[in-house]
C-alpha positions in Angstrom: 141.6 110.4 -11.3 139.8 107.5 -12.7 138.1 104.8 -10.3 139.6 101.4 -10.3 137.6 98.2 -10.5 136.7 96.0 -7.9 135.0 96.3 -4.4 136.0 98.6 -1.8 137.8 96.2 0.2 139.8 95.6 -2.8 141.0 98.8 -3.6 141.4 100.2 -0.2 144.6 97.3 0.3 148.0 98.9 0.3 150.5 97.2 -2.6 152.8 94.5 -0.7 156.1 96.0 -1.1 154.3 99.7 0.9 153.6 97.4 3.9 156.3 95.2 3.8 158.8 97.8 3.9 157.3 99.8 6.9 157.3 96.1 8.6 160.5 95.9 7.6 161.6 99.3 9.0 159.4 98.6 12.2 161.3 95.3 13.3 164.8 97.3 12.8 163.5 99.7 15.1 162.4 97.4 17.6 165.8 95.6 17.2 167.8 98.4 17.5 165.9 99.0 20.9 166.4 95.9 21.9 169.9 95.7 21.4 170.9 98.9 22.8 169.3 98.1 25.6 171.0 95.0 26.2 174.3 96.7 25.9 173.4 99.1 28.5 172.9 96.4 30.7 175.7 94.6 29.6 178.4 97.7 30.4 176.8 98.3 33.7 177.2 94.5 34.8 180.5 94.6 32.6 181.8 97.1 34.8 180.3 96.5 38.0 181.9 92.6 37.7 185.2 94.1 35.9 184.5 91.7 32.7 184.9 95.1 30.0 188.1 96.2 32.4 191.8 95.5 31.7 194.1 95.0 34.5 195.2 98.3 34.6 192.0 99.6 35.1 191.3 100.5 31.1 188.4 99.6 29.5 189.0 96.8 26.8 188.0 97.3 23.1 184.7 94.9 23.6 183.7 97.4 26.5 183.8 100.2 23.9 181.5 98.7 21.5 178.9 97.8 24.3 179.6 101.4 25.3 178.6 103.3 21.9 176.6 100.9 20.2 173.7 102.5 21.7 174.8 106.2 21.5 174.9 105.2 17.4 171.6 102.6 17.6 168.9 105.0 19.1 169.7 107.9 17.1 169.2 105.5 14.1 165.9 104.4 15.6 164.2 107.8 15.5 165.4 108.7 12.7 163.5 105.8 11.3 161.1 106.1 12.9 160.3 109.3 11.7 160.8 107.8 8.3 157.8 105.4 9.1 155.8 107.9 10.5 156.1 110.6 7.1 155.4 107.3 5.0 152.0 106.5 6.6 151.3 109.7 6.9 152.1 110.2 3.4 149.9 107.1 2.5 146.6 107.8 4.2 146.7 111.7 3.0 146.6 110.0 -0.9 144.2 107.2 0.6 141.7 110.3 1.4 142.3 112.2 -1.2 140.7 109.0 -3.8 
């Protein structure tokens, strides 16, 4: 492969979009930690109080989001981050490789 101009500091920068997407896959992680989290603690106060209960003792519609959002939101997270993981890894094997 041919050299590119410039000085080093130059050429070893990643493209914007790279970065930007992995920042962008990061926060969605974090945010999908976040917010399952919070729903755990929601249906356990939701629950405890009788907020995500009927009055026959059922659990309401809003109590069965809370209750699978993070049975679908963590599985999503690793997944991604995986993703993230093969596309730096992926990245600094072609860094080396120059």
């Amino acid at each position: 492969m041919a050299k590119t101009s410039g000085t080093p500091a130059e050429r070893r920068q990643t493209p914007i979009s790279e970065s930007r997407a992995d920042t962008v896959m990061a926060a969605m992680i974090v945010g999908m930690i976040v917010l399952s989290a919070l729903c755990m603690i929601l249906y356990m106060i939701g629950t405890a109080g009788h907020w995500l209960l009927d009055d026959a003792g059922r659990i309401t519609s809003l109590g069965l989001t809370v209750y699978f959002v993070p049975w679908i939101a963590l599985p999503l997270a690793v997944i991604l981050m995986i993703v993230v993981l093969v596309r730096i890894s992926i990245r600094r094997r072609r860094q080396s490789q120059q």
